[in-house]
N, C-alpha and C positions, 0 to 999 in steps of 0.2 A: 474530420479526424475521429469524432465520436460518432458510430454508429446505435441509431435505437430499434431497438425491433419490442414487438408485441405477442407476446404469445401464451393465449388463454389465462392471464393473471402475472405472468411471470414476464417480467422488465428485464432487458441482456441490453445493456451499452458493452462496446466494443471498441476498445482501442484502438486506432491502424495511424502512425505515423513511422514509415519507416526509413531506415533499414532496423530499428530495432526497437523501434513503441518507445523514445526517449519522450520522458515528460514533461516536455518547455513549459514555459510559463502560457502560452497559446494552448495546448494542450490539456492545463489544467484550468483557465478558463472553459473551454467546451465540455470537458467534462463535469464542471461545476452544472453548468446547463441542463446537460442533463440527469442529473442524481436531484436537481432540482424539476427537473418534470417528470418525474418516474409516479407512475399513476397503477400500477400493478402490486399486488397482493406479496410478491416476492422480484427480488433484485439479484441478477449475477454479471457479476460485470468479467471482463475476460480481453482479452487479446489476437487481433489479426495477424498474419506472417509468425515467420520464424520463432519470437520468444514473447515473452507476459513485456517484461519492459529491462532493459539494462539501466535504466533510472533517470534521477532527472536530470537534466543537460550542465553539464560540467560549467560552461561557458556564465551562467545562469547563476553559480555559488562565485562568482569573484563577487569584489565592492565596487557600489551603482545598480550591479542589480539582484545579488541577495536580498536585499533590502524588499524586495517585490515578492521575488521568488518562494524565501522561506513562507512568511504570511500566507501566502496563496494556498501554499502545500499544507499548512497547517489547518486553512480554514476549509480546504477538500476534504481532509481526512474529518474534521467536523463534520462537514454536511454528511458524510456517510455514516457517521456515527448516529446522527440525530434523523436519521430516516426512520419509520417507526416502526417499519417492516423487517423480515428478515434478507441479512442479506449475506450473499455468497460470493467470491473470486473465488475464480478457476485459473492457474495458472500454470505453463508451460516453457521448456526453454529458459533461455536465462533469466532470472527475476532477480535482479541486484540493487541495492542501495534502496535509494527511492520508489521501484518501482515494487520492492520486495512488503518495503514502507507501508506504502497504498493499501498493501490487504490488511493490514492489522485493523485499519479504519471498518472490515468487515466480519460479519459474526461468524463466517464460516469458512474455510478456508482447503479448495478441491485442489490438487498436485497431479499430472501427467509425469510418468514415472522420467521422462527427457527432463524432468526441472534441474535447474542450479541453482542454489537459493544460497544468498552472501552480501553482507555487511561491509563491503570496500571501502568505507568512510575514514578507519583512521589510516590506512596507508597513504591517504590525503592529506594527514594531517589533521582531520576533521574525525566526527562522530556524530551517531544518525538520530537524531531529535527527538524523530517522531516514534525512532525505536527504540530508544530512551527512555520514551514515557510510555507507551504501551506494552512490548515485549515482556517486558518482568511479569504481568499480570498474564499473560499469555503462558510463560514457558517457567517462570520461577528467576529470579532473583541474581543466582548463580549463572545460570544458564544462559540467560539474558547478559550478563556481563563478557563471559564467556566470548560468545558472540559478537559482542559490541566492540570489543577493547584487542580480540585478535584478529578479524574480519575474515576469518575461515570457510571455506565455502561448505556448503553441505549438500545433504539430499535427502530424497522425499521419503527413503525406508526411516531416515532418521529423523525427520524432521516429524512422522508419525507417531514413533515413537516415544517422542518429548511432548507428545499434546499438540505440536503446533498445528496438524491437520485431521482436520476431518477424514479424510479419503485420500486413498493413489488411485487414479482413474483418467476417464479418455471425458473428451469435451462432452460428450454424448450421457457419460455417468453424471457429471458436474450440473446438464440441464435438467436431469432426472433427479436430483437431488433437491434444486432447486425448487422444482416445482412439484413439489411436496408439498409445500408448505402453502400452495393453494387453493386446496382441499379446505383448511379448515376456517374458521370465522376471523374474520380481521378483528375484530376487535379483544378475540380470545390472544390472536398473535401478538397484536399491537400491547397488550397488558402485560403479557408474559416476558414480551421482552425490555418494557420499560422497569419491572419488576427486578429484571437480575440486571442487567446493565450497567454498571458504575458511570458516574459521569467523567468523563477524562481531562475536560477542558483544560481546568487549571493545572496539570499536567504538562498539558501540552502545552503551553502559555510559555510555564515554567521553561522546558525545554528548548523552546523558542527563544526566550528572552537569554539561556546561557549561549546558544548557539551566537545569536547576532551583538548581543550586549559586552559577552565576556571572551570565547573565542575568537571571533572577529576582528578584535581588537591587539590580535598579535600575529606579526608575520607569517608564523607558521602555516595556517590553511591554505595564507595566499601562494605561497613556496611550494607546499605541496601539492596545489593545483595546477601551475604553473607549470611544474616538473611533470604532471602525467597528460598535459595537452601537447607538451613537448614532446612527450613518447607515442602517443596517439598519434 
């Protein structure tokens, strides 16, 4: 489900479970694997078929196995954070909820002008965590609630616009960006980006623990899950 490839410094894991790169808990196991053997100078991670990911597997957020689910998704978006390289997602097609999530875990972030990019979390009933606690530092405060609290779809002239991307571009620009950054000395990289990088953990912790501790704990998410597997 994860593929790795090699090429001249630059590490590309690849998404492919389809029909649409959903990120089960299987899923984010193998790609913990590999973000933890990425041995290249620069990192882009990216997606086979049709879209980047419509997110993580709905089935996945009931009680029995959120419990699993969240943690896992939390402590992915760590490991990608604590890589000490730079790192980039290229994304296309639809990137919603979780799978929207996943890139904020990276420092750069490339858009194929076909993206659909959106926060579906409270139409659930729910609210996205992990975009909870990094988005604001991303996009500002407002903007990030914005987002959060009406789960509006957008797109890529816009989402450039707000700082959220680096580039509109084809897979082909995203590798070429990427691999920029292997040109210069790992250890000038490795500094510079432990230098600006905030640490987010307890952040993310935070957000994790309202998700399962205090959401959780009321009807509503499981209703409103309930209600769009029904319509699904």
């Amino acid at each position: 489900m994860i593929h790795h490839t090699n090429k001249q410094g630059l590490t590309i894991l690849e998404i492919e479970n389809p029909p649409v790169n959903v990120l089960t808990i299987e899923v984010l196991q193998e790609l913990r694997k590999g973000i933890h053997s990425v041995d290249g100078k620069s990192l882009l991670i990216k997606s086979r078929g049709k879209c980047f990911s419509a997110g993580t597997d709905i089935e996945e957020h009931l009680p029995g196995k959120v419990e699993e689910m969240m943690p896992l998704f939390t402590q992915t978006i760590l490991d990608i954070l604590s890589l000490p390289m730079p790192t980039t997602a290229y994304i296309h097609g639809a990137t919603l909820g979780g799978g929207f999530e996943l890139t904020l875990g990276c420092d750069f972030l490339i858009a194929n002008p076909d993206t659909t990019l959106c926060l579906p979390e409270i139409s659930l009933n729910c609210f996205p965590p992990v975009g909870a606690a990094l988005l604001p530092e991303r996009i500002g405060l407002r903007r990030a609630l914005d987002l959060i609290l009406s789960g509006e779809e957008f797109d890529p002239p816009w989402a450039e616009n707000i700082g959220l991307l680096n580039r509109i571009g084809t897979a082909e620009e995203a590798e070429e960006f990427a691999m920029r950054f292997t040109e210069f000395s790992t250890p000038a990289l490795v500094s510079g980006k432990k230098a600006t990088i905030p640490n987010y953990e307890a952040r993310l912790r935070n957000a994790e623990r309202i998700y399962l501790k205090e959401l959780m704990t009321h009807p509503d998410p499981v209703e409103g899950i309930q209600r769009f597997r029904e319509r699904s």
